[in-house]
PDB file of N, CA, C and O in Angstrom:
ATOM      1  N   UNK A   1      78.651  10.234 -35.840  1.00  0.00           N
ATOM      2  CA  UNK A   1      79.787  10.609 -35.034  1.00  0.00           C
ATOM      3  C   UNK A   1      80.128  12.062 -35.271  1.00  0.00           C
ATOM      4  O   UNK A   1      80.156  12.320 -36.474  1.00  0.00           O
ATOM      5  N   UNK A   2      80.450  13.296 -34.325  1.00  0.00           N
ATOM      6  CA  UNK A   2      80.913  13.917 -34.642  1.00  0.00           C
ATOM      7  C   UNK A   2      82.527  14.222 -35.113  1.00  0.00           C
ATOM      8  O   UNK A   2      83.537  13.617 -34.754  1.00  0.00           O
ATOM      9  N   UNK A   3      82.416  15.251 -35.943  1.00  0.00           N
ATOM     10  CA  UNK A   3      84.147  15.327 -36.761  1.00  0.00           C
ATOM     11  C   UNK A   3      85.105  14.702 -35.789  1.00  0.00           C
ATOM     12  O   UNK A   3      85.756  13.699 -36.079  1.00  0.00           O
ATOM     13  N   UNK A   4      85.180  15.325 -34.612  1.00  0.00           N
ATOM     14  CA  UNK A   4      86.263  14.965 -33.545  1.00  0.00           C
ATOM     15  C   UNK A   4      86.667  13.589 -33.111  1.00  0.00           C
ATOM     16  O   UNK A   4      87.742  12.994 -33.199  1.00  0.00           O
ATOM     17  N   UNK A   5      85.223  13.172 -32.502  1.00  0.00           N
ATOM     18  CA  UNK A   5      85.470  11.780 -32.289  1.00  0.00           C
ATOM     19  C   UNK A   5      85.414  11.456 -33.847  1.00  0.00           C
ATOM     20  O   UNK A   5      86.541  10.960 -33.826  1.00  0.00           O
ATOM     21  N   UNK A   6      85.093  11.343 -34.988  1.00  0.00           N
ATOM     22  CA  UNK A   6      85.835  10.420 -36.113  1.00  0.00           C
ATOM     23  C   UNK A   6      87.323  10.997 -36.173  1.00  0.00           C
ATOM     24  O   UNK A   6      88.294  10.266 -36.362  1.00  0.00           O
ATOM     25  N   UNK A   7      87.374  11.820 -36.067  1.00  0.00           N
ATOM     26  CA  UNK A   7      89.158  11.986 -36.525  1.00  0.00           C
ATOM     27  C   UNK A   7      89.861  11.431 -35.192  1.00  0.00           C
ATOM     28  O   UNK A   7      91.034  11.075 -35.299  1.00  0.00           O
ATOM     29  N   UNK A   8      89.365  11.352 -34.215  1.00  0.00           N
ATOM     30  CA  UNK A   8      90.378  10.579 -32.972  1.00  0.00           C
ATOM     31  C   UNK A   8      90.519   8.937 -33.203  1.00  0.00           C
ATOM     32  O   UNK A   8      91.554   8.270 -33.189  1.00  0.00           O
ATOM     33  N   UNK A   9      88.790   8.383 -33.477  1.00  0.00           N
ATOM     34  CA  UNK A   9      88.488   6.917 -34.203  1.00  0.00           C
ATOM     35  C   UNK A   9      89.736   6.994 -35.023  1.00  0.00           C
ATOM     36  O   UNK A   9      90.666   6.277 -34.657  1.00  0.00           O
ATOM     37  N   UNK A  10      89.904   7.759 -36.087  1.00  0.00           N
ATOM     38  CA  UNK A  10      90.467   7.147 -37.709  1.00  0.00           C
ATOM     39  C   UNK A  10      92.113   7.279 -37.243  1.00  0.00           C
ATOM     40  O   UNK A  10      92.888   6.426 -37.676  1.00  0.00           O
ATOM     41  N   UNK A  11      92.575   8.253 -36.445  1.00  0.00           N
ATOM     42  CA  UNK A  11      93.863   8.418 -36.015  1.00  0.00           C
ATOM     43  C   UNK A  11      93.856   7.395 -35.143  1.00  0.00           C
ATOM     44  O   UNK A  11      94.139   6.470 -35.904  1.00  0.00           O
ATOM     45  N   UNK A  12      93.721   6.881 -34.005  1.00  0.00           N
ATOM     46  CA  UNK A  12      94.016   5.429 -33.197  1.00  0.00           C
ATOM     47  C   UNK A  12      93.928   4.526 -34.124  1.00  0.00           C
ATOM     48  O   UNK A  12      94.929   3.831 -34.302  1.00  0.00           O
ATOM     49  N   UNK A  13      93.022   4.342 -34.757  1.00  0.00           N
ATOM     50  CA  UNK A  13      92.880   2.491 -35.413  1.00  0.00           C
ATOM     51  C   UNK A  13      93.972   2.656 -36.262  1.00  0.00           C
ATOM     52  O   UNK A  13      94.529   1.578 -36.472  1.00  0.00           O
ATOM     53  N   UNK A  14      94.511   3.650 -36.856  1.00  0.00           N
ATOM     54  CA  UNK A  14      95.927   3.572 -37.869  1.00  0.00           C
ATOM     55  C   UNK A  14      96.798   3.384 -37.062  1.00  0.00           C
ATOM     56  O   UNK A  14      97.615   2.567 -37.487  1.00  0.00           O
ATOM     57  N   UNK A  15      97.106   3.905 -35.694  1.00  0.00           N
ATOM     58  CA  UNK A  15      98.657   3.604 -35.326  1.00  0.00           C
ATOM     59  C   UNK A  15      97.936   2.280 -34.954  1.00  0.00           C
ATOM     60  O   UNK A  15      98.656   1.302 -35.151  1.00  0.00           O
ATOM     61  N   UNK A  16      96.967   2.055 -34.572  1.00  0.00           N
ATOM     62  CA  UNK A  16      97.152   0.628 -34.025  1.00  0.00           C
ATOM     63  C   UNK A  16      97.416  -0.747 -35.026  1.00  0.00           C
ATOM     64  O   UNK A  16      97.940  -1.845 -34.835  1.00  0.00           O
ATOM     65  N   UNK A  17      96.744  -0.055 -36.233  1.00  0.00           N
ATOM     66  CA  UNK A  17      96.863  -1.591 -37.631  1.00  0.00           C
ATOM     67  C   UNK A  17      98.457  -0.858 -37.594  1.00  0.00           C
ATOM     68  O   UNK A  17      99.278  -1.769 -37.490  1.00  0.00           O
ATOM     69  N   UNK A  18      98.933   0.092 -37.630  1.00  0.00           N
ATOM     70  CA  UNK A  18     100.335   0.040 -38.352  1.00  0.00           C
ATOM     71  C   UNK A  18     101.539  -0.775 -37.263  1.00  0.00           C
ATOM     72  O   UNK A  18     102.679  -1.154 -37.534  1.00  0.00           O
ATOM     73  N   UNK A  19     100.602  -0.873 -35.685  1.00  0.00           N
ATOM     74  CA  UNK A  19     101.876  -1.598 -34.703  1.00  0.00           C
ATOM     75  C   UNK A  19     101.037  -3.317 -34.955  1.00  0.00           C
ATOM     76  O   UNK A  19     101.345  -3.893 -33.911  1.00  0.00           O
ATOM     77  N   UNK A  20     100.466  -3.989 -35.520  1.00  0.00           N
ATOM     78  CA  UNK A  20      99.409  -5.083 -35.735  1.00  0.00           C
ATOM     79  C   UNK A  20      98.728  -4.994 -34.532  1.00  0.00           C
ATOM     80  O   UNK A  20      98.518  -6.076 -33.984  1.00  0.00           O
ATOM     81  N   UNK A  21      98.445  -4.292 -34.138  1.00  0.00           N
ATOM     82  CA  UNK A  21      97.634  -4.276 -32.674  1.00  0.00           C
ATOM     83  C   UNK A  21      95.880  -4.975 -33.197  1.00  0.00           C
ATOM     84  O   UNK A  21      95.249  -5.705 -32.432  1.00  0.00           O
ATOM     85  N   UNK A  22      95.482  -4.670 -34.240  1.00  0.00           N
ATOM     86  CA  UNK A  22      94.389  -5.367 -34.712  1.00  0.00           C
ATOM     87  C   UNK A  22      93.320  -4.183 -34.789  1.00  0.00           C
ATOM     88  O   UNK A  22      93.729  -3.047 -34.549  1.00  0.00           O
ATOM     89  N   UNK A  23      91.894  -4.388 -35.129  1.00  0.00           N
ATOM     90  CA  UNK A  23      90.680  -3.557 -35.699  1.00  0.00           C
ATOM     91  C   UNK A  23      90.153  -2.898 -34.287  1.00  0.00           C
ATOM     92  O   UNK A  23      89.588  -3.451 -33.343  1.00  0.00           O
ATOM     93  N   UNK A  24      90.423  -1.918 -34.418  1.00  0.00           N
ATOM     94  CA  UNK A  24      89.773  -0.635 -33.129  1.00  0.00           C
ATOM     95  C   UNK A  24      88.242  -1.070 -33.499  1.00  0.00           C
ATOM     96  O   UNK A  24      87.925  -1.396 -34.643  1.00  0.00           O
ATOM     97  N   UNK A  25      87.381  -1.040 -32.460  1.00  0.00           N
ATOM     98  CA  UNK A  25      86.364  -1.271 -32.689  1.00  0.00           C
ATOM     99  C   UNK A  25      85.118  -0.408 -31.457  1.00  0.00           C
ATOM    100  O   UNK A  25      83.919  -0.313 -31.721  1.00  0.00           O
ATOM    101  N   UNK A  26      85.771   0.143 -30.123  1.00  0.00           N
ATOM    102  CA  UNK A  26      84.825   0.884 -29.695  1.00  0.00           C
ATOM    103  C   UNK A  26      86.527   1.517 -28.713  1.00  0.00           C
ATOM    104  O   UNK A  26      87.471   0.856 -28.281  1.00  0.00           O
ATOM    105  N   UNK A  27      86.277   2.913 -28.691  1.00  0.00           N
ATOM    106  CA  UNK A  27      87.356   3.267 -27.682  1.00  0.00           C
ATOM    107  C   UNK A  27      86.950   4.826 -26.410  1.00  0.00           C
ATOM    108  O   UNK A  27      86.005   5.548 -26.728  1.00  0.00           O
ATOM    109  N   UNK A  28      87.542   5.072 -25.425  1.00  0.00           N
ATOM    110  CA  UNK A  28      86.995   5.823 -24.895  1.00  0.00           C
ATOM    111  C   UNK A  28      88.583   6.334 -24.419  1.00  0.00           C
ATOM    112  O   UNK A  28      89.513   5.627 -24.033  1.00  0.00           O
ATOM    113  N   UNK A  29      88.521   8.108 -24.628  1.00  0.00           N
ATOM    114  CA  UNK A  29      89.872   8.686 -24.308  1.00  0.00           C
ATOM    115  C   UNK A  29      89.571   9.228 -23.393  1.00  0.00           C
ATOM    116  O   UNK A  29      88.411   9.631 -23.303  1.00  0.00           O
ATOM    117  N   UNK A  30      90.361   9.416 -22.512  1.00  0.00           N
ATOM    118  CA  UNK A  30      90.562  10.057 -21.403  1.00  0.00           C
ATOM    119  C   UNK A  30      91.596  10.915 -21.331  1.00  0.00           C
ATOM    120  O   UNK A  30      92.733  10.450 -21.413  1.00  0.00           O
ATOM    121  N   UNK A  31      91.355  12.671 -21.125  1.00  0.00           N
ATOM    122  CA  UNK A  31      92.546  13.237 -21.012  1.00  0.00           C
ATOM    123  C   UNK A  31      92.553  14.768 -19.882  1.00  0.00           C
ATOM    124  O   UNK A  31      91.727  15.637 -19.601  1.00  0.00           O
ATOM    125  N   UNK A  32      93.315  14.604 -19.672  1.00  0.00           N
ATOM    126  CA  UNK A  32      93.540  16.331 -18.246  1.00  0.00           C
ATOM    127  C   UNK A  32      94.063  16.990 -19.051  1.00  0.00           C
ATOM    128  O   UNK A  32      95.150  16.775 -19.588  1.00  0.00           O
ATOM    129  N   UNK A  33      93.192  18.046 -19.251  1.00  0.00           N
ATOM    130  CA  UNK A  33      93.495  19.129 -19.717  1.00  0.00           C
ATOM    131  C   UNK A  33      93.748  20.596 -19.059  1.00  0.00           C
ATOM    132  O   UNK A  33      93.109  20.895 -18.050  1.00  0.00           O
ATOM    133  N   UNK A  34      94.533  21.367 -19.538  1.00  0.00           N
ATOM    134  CA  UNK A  34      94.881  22.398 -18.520  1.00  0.00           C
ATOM    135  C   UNK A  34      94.265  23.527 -19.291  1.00  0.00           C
ATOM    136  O   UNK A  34      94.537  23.520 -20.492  1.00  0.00           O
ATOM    137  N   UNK A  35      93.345  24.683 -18.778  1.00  0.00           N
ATOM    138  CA  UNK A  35      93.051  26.135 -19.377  1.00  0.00           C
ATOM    139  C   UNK A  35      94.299  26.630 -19.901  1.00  0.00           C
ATOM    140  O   UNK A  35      95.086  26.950 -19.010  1.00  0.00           O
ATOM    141  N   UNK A  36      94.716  26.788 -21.083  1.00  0.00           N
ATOM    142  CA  UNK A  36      95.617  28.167 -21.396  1.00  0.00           C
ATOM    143  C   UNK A  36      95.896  29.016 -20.362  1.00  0.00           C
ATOM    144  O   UNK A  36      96.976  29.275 -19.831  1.00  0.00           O
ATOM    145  N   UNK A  37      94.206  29.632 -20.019  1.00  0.00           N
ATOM    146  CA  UNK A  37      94.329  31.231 -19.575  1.00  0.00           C
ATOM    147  C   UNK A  37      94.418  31.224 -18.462  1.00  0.00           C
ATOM    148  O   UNK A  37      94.910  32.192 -17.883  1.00  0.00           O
ATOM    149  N   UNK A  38      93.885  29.919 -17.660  1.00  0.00           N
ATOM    150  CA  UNK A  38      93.355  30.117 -16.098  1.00  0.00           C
ATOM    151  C   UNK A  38      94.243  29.036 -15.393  1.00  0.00           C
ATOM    152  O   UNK A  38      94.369  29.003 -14.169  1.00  0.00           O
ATOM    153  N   UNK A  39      94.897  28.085 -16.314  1.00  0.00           N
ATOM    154  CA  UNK A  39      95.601  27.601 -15.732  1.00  0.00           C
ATOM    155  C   UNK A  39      94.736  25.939 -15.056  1.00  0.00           C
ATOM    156  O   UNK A  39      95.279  24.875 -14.760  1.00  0.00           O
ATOM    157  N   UNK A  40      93.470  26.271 -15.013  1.00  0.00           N
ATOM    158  CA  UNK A  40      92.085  24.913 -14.465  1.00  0.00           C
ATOM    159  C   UNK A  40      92.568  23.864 -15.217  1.00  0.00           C
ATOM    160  O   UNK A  40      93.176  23.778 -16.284  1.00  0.00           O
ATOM    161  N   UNK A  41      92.097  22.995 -14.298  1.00  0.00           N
ATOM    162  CA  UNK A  41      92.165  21.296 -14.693  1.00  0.00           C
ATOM    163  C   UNK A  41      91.258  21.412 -14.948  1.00  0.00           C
ATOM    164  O   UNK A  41      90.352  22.090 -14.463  1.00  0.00           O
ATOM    165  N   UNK A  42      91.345  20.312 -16.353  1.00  0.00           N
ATOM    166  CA  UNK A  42      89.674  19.675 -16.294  1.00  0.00           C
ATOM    167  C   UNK A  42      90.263  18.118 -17.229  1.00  0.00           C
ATOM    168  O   UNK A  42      91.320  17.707 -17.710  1.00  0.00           O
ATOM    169  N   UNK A  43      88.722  17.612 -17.084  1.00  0.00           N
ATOM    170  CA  UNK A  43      88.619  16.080 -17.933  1.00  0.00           C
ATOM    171  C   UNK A  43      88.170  15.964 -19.159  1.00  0.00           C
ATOM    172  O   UNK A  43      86.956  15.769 -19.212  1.00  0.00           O
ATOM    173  N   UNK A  44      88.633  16.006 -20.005  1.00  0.00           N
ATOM    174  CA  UNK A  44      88.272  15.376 -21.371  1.00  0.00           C
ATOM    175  C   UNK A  44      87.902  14.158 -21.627  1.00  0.00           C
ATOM    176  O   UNK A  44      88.688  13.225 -21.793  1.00  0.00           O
ATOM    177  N   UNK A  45      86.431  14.068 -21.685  1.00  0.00           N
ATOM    178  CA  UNK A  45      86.567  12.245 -22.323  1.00  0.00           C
ATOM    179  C   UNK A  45      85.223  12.203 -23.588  1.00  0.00           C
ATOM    180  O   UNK A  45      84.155  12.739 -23.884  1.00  0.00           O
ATOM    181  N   UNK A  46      86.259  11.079 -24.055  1.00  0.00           N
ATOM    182  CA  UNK A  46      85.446  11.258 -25.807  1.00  0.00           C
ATOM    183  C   UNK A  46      85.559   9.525 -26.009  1.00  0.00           C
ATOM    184  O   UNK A  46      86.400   8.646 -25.821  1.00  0.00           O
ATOM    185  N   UNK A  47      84.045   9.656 -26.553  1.00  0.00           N
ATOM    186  CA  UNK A  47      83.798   7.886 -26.778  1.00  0.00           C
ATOM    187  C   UNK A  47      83.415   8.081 -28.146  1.00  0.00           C
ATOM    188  O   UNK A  47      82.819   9.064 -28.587  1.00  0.00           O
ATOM    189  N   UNK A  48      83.979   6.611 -29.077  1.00  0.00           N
ATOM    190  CA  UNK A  48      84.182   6.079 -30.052  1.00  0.00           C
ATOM    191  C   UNK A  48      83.263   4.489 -30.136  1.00  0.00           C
ATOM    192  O   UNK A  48      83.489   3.454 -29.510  1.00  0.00           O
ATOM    193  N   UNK A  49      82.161   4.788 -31.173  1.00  0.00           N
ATOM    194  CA  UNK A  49      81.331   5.654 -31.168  1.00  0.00           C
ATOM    195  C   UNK A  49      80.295   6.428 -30.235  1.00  0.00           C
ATOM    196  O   UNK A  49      79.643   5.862 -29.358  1.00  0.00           O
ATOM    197  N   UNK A  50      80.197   8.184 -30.613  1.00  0.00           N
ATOM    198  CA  UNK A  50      79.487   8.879 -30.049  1.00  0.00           C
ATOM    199  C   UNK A  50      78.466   8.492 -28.988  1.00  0.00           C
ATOM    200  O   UNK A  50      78.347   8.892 -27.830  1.00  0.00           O
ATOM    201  N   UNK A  51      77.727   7.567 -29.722  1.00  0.00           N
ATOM    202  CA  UNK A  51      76.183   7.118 -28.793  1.00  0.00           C
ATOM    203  C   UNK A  51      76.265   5.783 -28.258  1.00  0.00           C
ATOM    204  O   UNK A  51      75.449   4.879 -28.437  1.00  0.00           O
ATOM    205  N   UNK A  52      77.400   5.744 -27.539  1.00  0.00           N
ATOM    206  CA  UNK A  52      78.303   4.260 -26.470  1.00  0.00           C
ATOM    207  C   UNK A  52      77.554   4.910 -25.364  1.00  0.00           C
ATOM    208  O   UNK A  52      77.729   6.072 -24.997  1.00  0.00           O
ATOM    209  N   UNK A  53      76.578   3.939 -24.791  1.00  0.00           N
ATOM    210  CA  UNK A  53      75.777   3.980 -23.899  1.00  0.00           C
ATOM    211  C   UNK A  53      76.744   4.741 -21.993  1.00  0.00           C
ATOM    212  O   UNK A  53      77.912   5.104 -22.134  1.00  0.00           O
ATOM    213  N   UNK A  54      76.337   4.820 -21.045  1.00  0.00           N
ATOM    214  CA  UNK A  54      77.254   5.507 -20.249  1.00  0.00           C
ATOM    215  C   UNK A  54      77.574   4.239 -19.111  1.00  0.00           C
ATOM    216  O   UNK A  54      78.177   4.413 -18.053  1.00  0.00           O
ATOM    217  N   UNK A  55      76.953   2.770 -19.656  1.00  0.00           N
ATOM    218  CA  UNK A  55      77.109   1.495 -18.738  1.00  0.00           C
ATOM    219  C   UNK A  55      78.559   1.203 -19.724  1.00  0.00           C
ATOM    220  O   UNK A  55      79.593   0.941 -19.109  1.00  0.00           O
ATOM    221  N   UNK A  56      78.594   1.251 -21.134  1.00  0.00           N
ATOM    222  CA  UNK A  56      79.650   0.743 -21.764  1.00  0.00           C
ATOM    223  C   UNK A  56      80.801   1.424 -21.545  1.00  0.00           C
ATOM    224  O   UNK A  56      81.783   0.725 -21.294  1.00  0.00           O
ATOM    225  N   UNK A  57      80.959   2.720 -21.575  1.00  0.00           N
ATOM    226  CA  UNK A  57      82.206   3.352 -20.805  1.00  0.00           C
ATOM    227  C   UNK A  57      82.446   3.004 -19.530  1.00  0.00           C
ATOM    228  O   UNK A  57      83.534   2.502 -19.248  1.00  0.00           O
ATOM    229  N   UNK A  58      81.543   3.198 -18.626  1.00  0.00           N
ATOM    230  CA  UNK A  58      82.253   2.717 -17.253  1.00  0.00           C
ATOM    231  C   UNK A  58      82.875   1.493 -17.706  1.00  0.00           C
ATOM    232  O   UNK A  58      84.085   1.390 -17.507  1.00  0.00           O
ATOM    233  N   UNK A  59      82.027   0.176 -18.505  1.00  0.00           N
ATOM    234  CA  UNK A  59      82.605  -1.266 -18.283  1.00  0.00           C
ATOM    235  C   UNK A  59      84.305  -0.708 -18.861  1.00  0.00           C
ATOM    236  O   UNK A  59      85.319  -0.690 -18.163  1.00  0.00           O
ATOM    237  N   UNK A  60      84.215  -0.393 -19.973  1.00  0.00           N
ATOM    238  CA  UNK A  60      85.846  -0.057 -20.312  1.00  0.00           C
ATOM    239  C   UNK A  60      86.913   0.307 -19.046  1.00  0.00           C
ATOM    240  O   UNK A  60      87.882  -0.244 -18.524  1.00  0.00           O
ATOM    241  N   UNK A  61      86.294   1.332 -18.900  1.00  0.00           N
ATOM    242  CA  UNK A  61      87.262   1.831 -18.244  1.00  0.00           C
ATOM    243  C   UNK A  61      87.625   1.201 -16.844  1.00  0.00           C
ATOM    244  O   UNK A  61      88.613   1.466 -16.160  1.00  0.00           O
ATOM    245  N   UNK A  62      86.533   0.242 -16.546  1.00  0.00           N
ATOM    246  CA  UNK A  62      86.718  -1.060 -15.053  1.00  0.00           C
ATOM    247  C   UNK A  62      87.956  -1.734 -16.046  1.00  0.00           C
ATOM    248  O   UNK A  62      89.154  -1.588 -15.803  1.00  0.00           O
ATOM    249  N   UNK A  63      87.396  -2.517 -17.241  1.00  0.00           N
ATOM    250  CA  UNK A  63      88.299  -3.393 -18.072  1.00  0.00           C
ATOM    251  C   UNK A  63      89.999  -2.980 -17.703  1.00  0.00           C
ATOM    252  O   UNK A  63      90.954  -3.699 -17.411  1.00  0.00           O
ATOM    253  N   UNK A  64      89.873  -1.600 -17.855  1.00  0.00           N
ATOM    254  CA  UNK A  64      91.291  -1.070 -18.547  1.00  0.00           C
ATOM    255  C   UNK A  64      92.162  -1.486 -16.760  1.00  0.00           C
ATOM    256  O   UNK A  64      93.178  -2.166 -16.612  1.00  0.00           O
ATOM    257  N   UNK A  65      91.353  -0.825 -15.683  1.00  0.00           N
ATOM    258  CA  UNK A  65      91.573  -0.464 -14.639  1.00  0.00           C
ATOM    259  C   UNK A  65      92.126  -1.862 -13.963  1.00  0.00           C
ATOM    260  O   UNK A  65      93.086  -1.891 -13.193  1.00  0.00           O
ATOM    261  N   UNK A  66      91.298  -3.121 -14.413  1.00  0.00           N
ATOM    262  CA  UNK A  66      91.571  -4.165 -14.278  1.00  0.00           C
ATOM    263  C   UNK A  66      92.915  -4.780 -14.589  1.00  0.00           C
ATOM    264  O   UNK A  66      93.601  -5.564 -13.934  1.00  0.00           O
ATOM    265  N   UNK A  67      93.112  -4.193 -15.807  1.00  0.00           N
ATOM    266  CA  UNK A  67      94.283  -5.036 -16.888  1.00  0.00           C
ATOM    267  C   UNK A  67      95.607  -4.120 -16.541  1.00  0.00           C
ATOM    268  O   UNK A  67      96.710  -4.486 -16.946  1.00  0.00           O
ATOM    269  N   UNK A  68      95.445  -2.898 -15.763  1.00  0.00           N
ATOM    270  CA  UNK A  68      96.631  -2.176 -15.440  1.00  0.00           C
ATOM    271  C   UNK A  68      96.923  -2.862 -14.124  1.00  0.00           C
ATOM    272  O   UNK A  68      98.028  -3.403 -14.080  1.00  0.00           O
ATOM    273  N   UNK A  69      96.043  -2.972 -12.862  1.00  0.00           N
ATOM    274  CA  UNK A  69      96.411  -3.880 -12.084  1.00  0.00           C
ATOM    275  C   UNK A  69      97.098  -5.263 -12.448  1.00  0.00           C
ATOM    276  O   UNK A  69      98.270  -5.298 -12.072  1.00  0.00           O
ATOM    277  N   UNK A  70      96.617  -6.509 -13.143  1.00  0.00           N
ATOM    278  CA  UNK A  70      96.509  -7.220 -13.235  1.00  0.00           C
ATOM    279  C   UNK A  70      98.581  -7.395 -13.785  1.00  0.00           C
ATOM    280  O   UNK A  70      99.345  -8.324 -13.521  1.00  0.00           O
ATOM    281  N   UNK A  71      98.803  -6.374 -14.403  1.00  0.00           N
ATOM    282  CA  UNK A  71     100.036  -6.617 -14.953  1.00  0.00           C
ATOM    283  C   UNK A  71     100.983  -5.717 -13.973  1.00  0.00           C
ATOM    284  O   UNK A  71     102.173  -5.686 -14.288  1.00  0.00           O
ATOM    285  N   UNK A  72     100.601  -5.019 -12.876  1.00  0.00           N
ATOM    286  CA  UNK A  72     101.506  -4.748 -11.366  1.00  0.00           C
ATOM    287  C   UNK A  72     101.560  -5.980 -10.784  1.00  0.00           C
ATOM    288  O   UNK A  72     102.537  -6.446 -10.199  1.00  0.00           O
ATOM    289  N   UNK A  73     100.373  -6.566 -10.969  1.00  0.00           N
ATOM    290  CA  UNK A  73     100.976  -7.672  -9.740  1.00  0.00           C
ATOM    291  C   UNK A  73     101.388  -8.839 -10.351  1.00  0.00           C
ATOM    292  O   UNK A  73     102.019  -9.607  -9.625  1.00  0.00           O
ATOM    293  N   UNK A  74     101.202  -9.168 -11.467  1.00  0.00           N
ATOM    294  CA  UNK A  74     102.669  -9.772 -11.890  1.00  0.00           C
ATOM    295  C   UNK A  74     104.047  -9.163 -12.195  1.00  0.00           C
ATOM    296  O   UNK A  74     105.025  -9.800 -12.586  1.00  0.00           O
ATOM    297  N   UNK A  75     104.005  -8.197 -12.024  1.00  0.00           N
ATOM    298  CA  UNK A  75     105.801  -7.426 -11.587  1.00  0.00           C
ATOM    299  C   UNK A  75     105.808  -7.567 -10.679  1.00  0.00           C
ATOM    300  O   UNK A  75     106.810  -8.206 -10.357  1.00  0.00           O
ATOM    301  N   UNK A  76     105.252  -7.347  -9.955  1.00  0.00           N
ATOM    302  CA  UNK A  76     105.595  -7.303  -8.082  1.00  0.00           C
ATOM    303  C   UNK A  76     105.569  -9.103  -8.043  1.00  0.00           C
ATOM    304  O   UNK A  76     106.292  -9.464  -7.114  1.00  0.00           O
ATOM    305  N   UNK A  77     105.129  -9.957  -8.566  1.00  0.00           N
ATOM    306  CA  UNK A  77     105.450 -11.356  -7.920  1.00  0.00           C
ATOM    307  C   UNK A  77     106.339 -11.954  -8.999  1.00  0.00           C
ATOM    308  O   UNK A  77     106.599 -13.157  -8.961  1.00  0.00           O
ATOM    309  N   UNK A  78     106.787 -11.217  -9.898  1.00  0.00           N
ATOM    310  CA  UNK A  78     107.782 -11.385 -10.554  1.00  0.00           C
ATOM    311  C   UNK A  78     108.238 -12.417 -11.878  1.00  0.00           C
ATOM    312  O   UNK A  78     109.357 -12.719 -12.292  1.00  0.00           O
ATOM    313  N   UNK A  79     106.376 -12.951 -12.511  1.00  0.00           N
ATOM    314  CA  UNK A  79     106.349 -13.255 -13.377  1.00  0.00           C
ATOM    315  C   UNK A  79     106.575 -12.901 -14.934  1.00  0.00           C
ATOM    316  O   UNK A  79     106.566 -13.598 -15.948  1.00  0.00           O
ATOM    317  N   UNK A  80     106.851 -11.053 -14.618  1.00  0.00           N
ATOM    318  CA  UNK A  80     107.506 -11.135 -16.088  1.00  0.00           C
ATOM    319  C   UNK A  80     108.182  -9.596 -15.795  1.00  0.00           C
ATOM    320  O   UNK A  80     107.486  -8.892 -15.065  1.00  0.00           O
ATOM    321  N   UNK A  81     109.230  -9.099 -16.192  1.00  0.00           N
ATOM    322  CA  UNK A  81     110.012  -7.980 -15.993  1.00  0.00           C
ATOM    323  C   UNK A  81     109.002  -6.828 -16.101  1.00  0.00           C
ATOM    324  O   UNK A  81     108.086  -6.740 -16.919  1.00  0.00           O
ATOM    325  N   UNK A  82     109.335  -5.950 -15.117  1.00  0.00           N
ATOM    326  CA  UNK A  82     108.981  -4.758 -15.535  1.00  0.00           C
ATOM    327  C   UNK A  82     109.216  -3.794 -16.399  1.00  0.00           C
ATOM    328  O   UNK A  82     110.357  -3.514 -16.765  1.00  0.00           O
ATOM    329  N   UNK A  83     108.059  -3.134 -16.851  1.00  0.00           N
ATOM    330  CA  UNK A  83     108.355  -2.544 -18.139  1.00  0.00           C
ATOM    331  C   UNK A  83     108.988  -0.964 -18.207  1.00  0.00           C
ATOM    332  O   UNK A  83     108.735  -0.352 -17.170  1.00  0.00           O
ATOM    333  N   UNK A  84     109.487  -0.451 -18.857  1.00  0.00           N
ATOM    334  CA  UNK A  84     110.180   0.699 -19.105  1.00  0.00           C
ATOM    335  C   UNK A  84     110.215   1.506 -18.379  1.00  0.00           C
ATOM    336  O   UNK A  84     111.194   1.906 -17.749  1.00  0.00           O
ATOM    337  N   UNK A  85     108.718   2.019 -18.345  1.00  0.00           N
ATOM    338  CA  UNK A  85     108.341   3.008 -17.410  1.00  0.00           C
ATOM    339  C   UNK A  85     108.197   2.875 -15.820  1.00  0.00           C
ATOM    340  O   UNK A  85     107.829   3.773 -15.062  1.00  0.00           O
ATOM    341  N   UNK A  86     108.643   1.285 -15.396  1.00  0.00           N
ATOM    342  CA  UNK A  86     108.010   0.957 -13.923  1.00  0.00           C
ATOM    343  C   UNK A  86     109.469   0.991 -13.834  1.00  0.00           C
ATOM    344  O   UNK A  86     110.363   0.995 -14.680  1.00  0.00           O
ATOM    345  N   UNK A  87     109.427   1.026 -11.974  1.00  0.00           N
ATOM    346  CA  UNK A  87     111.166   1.265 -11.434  1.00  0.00           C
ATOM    347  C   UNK A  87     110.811   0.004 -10.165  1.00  0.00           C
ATOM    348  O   UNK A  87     109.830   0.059  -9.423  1.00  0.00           O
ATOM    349  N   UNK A  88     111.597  -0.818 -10.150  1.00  0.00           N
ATOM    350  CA  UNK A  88     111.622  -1.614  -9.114  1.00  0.00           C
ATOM    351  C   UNK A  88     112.352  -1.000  -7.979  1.00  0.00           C
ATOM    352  O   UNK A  88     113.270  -0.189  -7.859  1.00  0.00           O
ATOM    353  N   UNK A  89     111.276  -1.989  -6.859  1.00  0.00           N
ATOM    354  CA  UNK A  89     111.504  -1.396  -5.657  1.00  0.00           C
ATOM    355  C   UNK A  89     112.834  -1.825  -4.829  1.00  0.00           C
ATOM    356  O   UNK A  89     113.133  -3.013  -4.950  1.00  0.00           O
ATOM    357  N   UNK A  90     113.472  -1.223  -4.203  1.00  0.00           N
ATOM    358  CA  UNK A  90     115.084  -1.961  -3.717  1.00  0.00           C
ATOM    359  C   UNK A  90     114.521  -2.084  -2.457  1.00  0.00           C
ATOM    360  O   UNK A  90     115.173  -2.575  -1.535  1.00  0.00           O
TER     361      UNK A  90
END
């Protein structure tokens, strides 16, 4: 692994054992990053571990894409409150 991705690995799996979230075991970050100088977007993404094939990231990130839907549309049909950040619709 390189330094980065281990220090991103070793920093997630701690907040996660410290909320009992349980053993991090493969993760993939995703982040927009802005140039300082130029002001450019760009994408950051860093997989845990390094040599996570490029079929196993996509599956994640379907997974994730899945499980963020999956918990809109039980707010919208109103099986469990919406959470903090969501604003119901009037």
């Amino acid at each position: 692994m390189s330094q980065l991705t281990d220090d991103i690995h070793q920093a997630v799996a701690g907040v996660l054992r410290a909320h009992g979230a349980g053993l991090l075991s493969r993760a993939l970050l995703v982040l927009e990053v802005v140039d300082e100088e130029t002001g450019e977007l760009g994408l950051y993404v860093e997989a845990s571990p390094t040599d996570m094939p490029a079929w196993d990231r996509a599956g994640l990130l379907h997974y994730a894409g899945l499980d963020l839907a999956g918990q809109i549309t039980a707010c919208r049909v109103g099986d469990e409150p919406p959470g903090p950040d969501e604003q119901e619709e009037g």
